[in-house]
C-alpha positions as CSV (number, residue, x, y, z in Angstrom):
1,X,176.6,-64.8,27.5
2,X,179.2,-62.3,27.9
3,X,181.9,-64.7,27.0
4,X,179.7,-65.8,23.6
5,X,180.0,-62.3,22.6
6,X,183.6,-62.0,23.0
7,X,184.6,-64.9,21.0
8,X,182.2,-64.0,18.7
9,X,183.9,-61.0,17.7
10,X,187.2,-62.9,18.5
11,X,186.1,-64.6,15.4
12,X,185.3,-62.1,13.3
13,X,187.9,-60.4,14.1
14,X,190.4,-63.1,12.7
15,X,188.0,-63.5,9.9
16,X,188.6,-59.9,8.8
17,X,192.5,-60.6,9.3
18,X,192.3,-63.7,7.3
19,X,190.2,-61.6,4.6
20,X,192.3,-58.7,3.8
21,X,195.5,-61.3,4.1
22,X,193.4,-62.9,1.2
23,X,192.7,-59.5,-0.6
24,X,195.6,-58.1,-0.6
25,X,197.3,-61.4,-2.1
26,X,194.5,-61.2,-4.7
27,X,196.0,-57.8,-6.3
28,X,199.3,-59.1,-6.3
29,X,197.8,-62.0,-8.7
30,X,195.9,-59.3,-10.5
31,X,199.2,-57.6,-11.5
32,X,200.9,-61.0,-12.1
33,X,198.0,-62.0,-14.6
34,X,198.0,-57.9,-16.7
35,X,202.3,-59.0,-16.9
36,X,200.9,-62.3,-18.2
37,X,198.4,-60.8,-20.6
38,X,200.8,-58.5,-22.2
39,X,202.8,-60.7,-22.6
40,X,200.6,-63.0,-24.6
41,X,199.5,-60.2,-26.4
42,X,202.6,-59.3,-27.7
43,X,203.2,-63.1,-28.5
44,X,200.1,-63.3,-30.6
45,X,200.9,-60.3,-32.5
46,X,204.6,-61.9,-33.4
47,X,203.1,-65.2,-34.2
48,X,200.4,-63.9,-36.3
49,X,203.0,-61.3,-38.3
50,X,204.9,-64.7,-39.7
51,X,201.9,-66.3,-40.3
52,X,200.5,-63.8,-42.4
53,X,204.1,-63.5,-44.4
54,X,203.7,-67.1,-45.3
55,X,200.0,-67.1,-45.6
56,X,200.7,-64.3,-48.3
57,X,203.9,-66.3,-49.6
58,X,201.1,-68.9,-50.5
59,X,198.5,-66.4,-52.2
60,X,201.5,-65.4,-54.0
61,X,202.7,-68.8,-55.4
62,X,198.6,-69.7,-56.7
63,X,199.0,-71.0,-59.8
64,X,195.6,-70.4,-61.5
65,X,192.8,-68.2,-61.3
66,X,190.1,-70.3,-59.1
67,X,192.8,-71.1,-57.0
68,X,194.1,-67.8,-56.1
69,X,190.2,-66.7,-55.4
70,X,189.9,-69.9,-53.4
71,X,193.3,-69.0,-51.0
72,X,191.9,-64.8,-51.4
73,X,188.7,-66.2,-49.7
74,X,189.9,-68.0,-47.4
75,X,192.1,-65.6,-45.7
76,X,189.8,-62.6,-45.7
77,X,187.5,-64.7,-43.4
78,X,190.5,-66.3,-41.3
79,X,191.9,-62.4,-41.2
80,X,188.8,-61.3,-39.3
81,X,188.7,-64.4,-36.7
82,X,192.6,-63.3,-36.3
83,X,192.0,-59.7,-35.4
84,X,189.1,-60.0,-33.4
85,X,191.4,-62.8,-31.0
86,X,193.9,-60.1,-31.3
87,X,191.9,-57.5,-29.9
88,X,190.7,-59.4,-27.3
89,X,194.1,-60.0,-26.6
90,X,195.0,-56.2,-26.3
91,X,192.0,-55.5,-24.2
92,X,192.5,-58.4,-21.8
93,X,195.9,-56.9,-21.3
94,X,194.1,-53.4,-20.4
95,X,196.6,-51.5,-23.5
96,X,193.6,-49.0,-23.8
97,X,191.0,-47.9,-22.4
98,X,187.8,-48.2,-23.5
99,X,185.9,-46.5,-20.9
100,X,185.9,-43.2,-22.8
């Protein structure tokens, strides 16, 4: 019986060894994947800034009326589908805090 109990906390012994081994290397992905995240939300923001130069290159170059309200449309509702991936962008990548 005596010797049950031993390796039983033998084994949870190890366990707990083998768990913070486990935690600790999960923090180091946690700071990999914030590096990551800013990253891509600094992408995103670049990539969306020339896409809205040439999206308003193209609102520009409307030739008639309808089509200019058409392409005016358009973007408004694309603009909002754009910022709101942005944000989520920003506040995957923890650039603010929104706990205040």
């Amino acid at each position: 019986m005596l010797d049950k109990r031993k390796s039983l906390i033998i084994n949870i012994e190890q366990q707990k060894k083998i768990n913070d081994e486990t935690h600790n290397h999960h923090h180091d992905n946690i700071e990999n994947s914030l590096d990551n995240s800013k990253t891509t939300a600094i992408v995103l923001s670049l990539a969306l800034l020339v896409h809205n130069i040439f999206e308003g290159m193209a609102i520009g170059m409307s030739p008639d009326l309808p089509k200019l309200i058409t392409m005016v449309v358009a973007s408004c509702s694309h603009k909002f589908i754009e910022a709101f991936s942005l944000g989520l962008s920003f506040l995957e990548a923890n650039w603010f805090d929104c706990s205040s």
